[in-house]
C-alpha positions in Angstrom: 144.4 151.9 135.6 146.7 155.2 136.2 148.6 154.3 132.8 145.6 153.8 131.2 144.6 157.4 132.0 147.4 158.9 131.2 147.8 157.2 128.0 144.0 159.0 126.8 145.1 162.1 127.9 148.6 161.3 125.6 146.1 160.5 123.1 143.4 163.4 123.6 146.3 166.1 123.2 147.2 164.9 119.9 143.8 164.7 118.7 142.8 167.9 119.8 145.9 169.4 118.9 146.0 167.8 115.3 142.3 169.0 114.8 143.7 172.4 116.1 146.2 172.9 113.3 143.0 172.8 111.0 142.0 175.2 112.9 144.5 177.2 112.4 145.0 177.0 109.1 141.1 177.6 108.0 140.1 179.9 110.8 143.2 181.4 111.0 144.5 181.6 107.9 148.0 180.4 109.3 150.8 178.6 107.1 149.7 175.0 105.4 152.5 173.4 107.6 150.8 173.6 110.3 148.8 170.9 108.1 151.5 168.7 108.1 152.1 168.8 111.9 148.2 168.2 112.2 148.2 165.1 110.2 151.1 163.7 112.2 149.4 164.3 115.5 146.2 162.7 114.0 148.2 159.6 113.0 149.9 159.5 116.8 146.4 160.2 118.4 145.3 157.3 116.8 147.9 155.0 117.6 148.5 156.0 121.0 144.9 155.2 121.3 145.6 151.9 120.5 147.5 150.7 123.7 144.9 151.5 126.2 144.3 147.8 128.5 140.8 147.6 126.9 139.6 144.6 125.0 136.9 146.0 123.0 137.8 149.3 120.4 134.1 150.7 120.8 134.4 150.2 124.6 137.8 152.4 124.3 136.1 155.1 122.7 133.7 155.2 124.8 136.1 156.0 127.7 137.7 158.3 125.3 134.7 160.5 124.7 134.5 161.6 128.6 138.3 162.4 128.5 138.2 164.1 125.0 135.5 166.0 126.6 137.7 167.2 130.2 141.0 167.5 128.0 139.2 169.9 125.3 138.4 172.5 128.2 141.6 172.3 129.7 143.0 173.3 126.1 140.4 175.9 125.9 142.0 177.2 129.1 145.6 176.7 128.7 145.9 177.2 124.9 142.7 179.6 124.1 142.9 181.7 127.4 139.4 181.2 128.1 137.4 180.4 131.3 135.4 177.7 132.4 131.9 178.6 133.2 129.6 176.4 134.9 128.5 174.4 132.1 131.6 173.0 131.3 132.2 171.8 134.4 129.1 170.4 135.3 129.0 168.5 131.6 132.9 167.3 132.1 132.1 166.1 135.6 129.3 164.2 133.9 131.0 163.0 131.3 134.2 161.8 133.4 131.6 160.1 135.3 130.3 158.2 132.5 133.6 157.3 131.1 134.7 156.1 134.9 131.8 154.1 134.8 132.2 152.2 132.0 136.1 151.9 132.7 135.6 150.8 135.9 133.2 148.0 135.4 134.9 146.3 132.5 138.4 146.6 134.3 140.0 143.5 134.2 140.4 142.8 138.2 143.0 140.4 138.7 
């Protein structure tokens, strides 16, 4: 289960950080390779995603959405140099909830 977790949060920082070379580029107006690192990031994110211990893709996502959603304010933090505020901690708790919910009670328990 502790691989599993750290494997979508390997997963959510190369989504978010492929969708943030976009960013860059079109809000930013930095260089276009910055594209070319995105695009490579997107392709990782997407096969990294691929060895979670889940049977089911749709159920994997699922999961992934309550990460994706505590990882994307921790880069807001870390990479953005903003602050929480109480929203996003009472929506990631939620949402961590959620995806611990449904991890939890499809977990293969041997």
């Amino acid at each position: 289960m502790l691989q599993n977790l750290g494997i979508f949060f390997l997963a959510a920082f190369f989504e978010i950080f492929g969708c943030y070379t976009f960013w860059l580029y079109f809000r930013l107006e930095k260089s276009p390779l910055w594209l070319v690192a995105g695009l490579v990031s997107l392709i990782l994110f997407a096969y990294v995603l691929t060895k979670i211990d889940v049977e089911n893709a749709g159920r994997v996502y699922a999961i992934y959405g309550g990460i994706y959603i505590l990882a994307s304010l921790l880069w807001l933090v870390g990479v953005e140099k903003e602050s929480f505020n109480r929203w996003d901690i009472i929506g990631s708790a939620l949402a961590m909830f959620g995806a611990f919910l449904v991890f939890y009670g499809n977990a293969k328990i041997e």
